[in-house]
NUMAR-780605 format. One record per residue: x, y, z of N, C-alpha, C in turn; residue number from 1. Coordinates in steps of 0.05 Angstrom, whole numbers, plus 32768, in hexadecimal, padded with zeros to 4 digits. Layout:
<fitors>
FITOR, n.x, n.y, n.z, ca.x, ca.y, ca.z, c.x, c.y, c.z, num
FITOR, X, Y, Z, X, Y, Z, X, Y, Z, NUM $
...
</fitors>
This chain:
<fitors>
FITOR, n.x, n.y, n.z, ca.x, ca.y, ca.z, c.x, c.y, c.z, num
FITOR, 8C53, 731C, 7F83, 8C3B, 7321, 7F92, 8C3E, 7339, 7FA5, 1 $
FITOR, 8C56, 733C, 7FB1, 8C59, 7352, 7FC7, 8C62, 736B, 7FBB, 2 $
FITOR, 8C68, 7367, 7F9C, 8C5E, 7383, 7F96, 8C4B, 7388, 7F8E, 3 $
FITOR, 8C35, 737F, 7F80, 8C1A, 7383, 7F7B, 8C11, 738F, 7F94, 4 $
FITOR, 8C12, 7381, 7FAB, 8C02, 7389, 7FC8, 8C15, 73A6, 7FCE, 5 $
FITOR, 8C2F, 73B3, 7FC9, 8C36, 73C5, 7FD6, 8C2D, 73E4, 7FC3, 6 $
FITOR, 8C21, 73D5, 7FA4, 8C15, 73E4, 7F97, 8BFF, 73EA, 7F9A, 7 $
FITOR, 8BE1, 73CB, 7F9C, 8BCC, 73D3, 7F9C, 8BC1, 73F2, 7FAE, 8 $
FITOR, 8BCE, 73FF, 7FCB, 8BB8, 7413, 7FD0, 8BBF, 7428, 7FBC, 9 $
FITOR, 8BD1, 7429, 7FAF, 8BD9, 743F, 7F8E, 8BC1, 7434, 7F7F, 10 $
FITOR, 8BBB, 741C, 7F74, 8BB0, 7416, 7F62, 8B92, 7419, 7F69, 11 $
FITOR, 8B93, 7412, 7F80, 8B76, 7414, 7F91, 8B6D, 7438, 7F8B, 12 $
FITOR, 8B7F, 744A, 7F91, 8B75, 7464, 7F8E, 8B6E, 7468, 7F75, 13 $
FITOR, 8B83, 7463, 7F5E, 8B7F, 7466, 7F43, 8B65, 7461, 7F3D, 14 $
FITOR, 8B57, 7447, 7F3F, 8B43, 743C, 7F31, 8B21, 7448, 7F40, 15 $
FITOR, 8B2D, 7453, 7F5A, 8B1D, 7457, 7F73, 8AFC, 7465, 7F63, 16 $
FITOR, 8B0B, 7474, 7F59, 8AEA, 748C, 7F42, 8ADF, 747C, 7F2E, 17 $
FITOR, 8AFA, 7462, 7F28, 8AD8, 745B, 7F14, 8AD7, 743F, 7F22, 18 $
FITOR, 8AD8, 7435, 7F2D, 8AD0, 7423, 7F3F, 8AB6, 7430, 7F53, 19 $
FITOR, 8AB8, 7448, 7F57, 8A98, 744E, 7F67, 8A89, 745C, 7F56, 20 $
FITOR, 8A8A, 7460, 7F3F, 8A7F, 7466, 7F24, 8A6F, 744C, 7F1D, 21 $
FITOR, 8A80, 7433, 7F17, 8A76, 741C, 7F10, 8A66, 7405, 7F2B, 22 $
FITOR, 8A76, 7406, 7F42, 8A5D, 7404, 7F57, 8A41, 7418, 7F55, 23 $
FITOR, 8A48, 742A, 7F56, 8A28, 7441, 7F53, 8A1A, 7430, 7F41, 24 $
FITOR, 8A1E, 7431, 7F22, 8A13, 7425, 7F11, 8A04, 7407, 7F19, 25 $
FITOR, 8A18, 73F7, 7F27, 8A0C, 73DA, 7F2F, 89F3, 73D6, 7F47, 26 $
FITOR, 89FE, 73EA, 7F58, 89E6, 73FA, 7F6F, 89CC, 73FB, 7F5F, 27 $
FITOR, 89CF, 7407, 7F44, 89B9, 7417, 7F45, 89A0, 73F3, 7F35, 28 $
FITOR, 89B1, 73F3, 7F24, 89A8, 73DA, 7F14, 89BD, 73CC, 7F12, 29 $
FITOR, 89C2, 73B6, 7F28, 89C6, 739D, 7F2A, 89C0, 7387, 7F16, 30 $
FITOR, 89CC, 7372, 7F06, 89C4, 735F, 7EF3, 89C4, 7347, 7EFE, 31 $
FITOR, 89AD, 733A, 7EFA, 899E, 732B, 7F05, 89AE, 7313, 7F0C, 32 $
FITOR, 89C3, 730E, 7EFC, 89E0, 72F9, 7EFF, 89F3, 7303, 7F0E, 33 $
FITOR, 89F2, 7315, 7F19, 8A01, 732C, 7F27, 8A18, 730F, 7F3F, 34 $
FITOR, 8A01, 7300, 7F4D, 8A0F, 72EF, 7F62, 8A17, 72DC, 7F54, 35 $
FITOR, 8A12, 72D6, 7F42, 8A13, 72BA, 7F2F, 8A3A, 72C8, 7F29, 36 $
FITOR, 8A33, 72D2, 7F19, 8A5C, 72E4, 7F0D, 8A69, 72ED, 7F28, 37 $
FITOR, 8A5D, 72F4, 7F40, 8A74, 72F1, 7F50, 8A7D, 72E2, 7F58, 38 $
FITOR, 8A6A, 72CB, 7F5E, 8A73, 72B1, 7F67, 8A90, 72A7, 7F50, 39 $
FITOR, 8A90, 72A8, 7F39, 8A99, 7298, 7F29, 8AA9, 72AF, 7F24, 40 $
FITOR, 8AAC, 72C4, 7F2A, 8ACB, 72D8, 7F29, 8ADD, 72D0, 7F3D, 41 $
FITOR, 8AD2, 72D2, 7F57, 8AD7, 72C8, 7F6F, 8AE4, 72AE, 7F6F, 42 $
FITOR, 8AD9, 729B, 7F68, 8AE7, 727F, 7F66, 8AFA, 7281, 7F4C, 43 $
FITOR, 8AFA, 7287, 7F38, 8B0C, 728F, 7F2E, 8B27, 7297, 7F2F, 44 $
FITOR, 8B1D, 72B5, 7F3E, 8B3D, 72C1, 7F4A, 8B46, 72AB, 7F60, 45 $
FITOR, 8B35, 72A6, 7F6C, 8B4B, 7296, 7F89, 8B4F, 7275, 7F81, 46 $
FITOR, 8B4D, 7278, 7F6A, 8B52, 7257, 7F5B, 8B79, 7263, 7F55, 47 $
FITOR, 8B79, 7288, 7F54, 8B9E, 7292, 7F4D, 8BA4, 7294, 7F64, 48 $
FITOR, 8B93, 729E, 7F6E, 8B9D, 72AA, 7F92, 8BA4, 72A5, 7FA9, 49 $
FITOR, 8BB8, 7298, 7FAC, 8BC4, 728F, 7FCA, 8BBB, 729F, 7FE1, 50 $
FITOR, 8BAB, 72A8, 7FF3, 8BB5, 72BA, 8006, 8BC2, 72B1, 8014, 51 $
FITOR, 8BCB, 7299, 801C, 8BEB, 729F, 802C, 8BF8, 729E, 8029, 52 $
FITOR, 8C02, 72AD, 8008, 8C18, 72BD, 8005, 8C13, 72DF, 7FFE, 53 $
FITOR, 8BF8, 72E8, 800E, 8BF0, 72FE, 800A, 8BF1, 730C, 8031, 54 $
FITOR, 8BDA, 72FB, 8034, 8BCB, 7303, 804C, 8BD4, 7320, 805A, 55 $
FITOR, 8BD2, 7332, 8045, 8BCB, 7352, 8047, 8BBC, 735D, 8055, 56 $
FITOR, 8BA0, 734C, 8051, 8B85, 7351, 806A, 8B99, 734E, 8085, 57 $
FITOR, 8B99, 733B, 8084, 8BAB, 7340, 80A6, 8BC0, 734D, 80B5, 58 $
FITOR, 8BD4, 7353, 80A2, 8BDE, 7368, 80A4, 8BDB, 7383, 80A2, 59 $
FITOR, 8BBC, 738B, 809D, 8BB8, 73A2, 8095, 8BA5, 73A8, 80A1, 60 $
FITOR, 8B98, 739A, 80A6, 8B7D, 73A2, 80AF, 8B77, 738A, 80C8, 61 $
FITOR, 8B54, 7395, 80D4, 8B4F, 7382, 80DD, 8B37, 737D, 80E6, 62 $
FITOR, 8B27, 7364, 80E5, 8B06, 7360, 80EA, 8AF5, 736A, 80FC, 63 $
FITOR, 8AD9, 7365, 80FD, 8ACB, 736A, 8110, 8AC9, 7356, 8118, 64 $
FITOR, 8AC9, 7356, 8132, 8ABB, 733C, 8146, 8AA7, 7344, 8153, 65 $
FITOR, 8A8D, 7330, 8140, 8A73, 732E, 8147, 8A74, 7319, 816B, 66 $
FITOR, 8A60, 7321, 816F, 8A66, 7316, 8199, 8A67, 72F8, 8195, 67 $
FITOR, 8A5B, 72E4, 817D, 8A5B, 72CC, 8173, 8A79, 72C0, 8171, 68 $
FITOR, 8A8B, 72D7, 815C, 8AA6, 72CC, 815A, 8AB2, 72D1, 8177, 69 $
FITOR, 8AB4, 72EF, 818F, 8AC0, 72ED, 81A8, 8AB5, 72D3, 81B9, 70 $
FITOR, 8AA5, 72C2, 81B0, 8A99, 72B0, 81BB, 8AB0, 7295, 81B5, 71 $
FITOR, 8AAA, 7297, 81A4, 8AB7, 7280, 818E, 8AD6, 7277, 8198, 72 $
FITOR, 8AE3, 7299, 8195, 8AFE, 728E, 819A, 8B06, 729D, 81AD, 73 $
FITOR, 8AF5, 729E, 81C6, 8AFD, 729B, 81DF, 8AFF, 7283, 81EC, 74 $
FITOR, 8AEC, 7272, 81DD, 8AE3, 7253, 81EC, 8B01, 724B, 81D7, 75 $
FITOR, 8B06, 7254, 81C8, 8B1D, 723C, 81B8, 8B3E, 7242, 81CA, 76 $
FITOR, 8B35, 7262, 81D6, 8B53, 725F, 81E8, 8B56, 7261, 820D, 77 $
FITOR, 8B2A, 7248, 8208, 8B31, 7249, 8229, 8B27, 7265, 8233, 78 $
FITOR, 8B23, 727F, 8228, 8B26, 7292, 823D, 8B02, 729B, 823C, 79 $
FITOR, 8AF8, 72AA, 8250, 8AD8, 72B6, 8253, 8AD7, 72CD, 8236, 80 $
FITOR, 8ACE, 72D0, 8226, 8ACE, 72E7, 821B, 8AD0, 7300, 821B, 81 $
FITOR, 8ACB, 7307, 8233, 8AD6, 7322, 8249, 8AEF, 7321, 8242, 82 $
FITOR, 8AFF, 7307, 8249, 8B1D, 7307, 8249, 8B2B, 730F, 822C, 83 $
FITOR, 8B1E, 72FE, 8223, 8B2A, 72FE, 81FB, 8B22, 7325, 81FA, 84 $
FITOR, 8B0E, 7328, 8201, 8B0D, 7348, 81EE, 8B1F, 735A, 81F9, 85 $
FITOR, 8B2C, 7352, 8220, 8B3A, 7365, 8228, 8B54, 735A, 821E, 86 $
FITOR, 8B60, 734C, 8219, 8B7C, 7343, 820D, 8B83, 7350, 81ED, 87 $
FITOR, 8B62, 7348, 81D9, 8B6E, 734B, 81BD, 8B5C, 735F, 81B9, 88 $
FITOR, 8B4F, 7369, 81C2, 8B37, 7379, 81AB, 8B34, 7396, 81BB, 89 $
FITOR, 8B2A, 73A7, 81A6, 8B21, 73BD, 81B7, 8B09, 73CC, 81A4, 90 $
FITOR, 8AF9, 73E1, 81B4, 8ADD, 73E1, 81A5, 8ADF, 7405, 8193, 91 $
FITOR, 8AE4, 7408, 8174, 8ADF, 7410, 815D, 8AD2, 7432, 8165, 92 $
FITOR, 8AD3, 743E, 8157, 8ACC, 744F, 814F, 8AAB, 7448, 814B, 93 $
FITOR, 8A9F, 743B, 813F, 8A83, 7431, 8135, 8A7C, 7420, 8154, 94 $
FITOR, 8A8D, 741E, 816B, 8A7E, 7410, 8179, 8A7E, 73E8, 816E, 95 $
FITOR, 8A91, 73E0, 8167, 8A9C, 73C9, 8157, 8AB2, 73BE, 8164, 96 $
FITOR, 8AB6, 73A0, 816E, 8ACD, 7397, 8177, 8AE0, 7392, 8168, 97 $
FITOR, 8AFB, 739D, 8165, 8B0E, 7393, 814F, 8B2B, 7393, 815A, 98 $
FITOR, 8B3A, 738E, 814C, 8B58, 737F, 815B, 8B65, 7398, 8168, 99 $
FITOR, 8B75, 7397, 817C, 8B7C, 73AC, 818F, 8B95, 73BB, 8176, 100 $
FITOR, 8B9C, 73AC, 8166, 8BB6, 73B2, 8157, 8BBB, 73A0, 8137, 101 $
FITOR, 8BC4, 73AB, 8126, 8BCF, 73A0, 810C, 8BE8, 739C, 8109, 102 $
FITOR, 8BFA, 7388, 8100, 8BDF, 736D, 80EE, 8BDB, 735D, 8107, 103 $
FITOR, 8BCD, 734F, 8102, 8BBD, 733B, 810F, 8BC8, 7334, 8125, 104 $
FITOR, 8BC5, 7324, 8141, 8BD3, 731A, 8150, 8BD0, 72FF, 814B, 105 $
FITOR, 8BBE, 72F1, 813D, 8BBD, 72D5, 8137, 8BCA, 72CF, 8128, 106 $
FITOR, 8BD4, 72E0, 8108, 8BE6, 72D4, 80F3, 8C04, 72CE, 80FC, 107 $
FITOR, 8C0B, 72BE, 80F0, 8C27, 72B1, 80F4, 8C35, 72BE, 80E1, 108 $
FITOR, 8C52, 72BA, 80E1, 8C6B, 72CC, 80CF, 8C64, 72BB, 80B4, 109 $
FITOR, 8C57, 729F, 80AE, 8C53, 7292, 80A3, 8C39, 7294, 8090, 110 $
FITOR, 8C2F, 72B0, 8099, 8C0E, 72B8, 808E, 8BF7, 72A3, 808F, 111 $
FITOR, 8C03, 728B, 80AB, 8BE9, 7280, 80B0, 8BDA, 7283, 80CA, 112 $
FITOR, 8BBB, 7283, 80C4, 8BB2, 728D, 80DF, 8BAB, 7279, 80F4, 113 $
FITOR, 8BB4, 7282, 810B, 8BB5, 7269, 8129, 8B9A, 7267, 8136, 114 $
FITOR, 8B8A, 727C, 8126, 8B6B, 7275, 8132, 8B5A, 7276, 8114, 115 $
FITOR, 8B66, 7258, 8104, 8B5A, 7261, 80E8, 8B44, 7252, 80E4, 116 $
FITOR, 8B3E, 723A, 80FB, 8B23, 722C, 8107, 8B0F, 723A, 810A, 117 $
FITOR, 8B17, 724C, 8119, 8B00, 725C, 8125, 8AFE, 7278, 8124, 118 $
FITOR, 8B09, 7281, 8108, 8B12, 72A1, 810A, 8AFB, 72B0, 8101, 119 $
FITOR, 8AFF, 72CF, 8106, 8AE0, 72E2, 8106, 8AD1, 72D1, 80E8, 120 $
FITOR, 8ABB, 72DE, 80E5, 8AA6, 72D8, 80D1, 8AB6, 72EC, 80BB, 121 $
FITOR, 8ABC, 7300, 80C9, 8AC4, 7318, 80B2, 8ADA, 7308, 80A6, 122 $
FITOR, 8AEF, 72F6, 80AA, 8B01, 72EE, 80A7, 8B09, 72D4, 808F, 123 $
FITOR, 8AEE, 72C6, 8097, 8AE7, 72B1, 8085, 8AD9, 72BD, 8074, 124 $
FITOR, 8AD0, 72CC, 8068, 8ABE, 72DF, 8053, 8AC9, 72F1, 8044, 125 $
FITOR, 8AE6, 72FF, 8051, 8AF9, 730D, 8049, 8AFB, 72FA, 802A, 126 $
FITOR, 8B02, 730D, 8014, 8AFA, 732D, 8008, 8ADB, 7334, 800B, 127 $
FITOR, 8AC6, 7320, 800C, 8AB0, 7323, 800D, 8A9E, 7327, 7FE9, 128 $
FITOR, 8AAE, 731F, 7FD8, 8AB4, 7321, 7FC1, 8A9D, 7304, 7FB4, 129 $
FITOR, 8A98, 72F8, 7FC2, 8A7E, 72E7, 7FB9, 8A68, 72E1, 7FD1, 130 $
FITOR, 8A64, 72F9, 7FD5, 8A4B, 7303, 7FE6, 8A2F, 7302, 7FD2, 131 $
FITOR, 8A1D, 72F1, 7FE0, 89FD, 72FE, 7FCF, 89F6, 7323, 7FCD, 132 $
FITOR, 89ED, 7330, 7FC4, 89E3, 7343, 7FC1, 8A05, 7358, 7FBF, 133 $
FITOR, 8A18, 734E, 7FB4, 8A35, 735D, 7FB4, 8A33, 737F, 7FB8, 134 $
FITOR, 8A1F, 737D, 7FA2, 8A13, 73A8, 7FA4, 8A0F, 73AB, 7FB6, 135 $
FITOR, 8A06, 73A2, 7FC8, 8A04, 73AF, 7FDD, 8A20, 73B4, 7FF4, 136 $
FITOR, 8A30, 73A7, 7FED, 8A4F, 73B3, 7FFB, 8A5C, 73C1, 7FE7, 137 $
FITOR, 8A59, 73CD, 7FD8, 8A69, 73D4, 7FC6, 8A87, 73F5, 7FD9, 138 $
FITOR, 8A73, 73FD, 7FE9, 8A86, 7410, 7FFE, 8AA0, 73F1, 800A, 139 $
FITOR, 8A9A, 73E9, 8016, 8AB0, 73CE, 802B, 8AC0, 73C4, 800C, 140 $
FITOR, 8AB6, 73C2, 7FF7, 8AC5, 73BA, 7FE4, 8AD8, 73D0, 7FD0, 141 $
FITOR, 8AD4, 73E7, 7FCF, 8AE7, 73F9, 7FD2, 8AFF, 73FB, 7FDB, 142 $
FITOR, 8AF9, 73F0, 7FF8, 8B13, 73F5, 8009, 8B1C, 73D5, 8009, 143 $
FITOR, 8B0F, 73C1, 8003, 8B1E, 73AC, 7FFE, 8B32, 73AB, 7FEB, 144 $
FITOR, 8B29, 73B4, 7FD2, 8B3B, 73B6, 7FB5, 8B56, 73BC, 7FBA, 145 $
FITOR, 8B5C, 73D0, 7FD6, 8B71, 73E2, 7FD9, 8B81, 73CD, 7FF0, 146 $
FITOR, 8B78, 73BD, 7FF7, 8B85, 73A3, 800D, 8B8B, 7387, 7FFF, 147 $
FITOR, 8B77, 7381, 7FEA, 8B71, 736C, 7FEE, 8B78, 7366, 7FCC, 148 $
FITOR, 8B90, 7358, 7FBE, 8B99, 7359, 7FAD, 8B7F, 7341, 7F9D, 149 $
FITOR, 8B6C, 732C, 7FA3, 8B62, 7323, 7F9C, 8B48, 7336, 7F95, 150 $
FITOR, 8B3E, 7346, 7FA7, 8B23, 735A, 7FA3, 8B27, 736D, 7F94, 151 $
FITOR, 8B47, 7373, 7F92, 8B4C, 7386, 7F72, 8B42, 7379, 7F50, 152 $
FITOR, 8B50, 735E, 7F56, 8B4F, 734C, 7F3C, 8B30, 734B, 7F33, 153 $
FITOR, 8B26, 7345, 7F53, 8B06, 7334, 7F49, 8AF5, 734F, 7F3E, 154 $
FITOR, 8AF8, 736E, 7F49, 8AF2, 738D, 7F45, 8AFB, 738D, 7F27, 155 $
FITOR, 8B0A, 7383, 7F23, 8B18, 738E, 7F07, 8B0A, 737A, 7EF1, 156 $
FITOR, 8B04, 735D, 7EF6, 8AFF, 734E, 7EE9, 8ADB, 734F, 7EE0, 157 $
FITOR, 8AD5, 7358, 7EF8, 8AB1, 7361, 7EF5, 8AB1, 737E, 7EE1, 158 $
FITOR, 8ABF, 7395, 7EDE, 8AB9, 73AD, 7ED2, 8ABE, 739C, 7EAF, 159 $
FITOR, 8AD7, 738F, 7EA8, 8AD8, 737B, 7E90, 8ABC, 736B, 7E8D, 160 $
FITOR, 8AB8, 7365, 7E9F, 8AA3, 7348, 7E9B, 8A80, 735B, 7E94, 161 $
FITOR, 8A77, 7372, 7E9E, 8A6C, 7382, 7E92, 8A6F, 738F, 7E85, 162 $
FITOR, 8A83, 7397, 7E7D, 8A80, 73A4, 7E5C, 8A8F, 73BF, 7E61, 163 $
FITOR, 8A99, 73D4, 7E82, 8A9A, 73E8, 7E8A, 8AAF, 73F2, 7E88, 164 $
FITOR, 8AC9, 73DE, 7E86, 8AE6, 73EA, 7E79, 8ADE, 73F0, 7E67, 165 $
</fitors>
């Protein structure tokens, strides 16, 4: 597994042109089963996919915190939300709250997460890979493919599953 992940952003570039070749195409005309096959790619792959023996997203990257989640798990560690954003978070380029530093300060050496009750929205949705209307992220899923060893498979398994390899 940990070489797949030290490969994918290679493989991620490789495929990068026709992967926004074949999103363009899905943009433009979407198939009407479109949510129906990701759902069932999606459950599929993560029927192989451990992420905690991956959890790449967290080491690599890191969420937005909508004011709902600084809410959430300020009350889960006791502190005002003022407090939680000046300890962990800091505010983005886009004007967006996200972790002061990578990987994560919640993951354990053990790739499990200590706020996995109550962790961002972005977090529980992470790859985002059985979303309704998928075309419409097809940019955020780009840069997933290149993190996220499950959003490569499920990318690779949809261009097969239409006909586009």
């Amino acid at each position: 597994m940990q070489d797949f992940i030290n490969q994918l952003p290679e493989l991620a570039k490789d495929k990068h042109n026709e992967n926004k070749k074949f999103f363009a195409k899905l943009k433009k005309k979407p198939p009407k089963n479109l949510d129906y096959v990701m759902q069932k790619l999606h459950e599929e792959e993560f029927e192989r996919t451990d992420c905690l023996k991956c959890a790449n997203c967290c080491k690599t990257t890191g969420p937005l915190f909508t004011d709902k989640d600084i809410e959430r798990i300020a009350k889960h560690f006791k502190l005002k939300p003022q407090q939680f954003i000046e300890q962990f978070l800091r505010v983005d380029e886009d004007n967006d709250y996200v972790l002061q530093s990578v990987p994560c300060k919640f993951l354990g050496n053990d790739n499990y997460c200590s706020i996995y009750e109550v962790r961002p929205k972005a977090c529980r949705e992470f790859p985002h890979t059985d979303r309704k209307k998928f075309q419409q992220i097809s940019n955020l899923t780009l840069k997933n493919v290149a993190i996220c060893p499950a959003a490569f498979n499920i990318v690779e398994a949809m261009k097969v599953h239409k006909g586009i390899k």
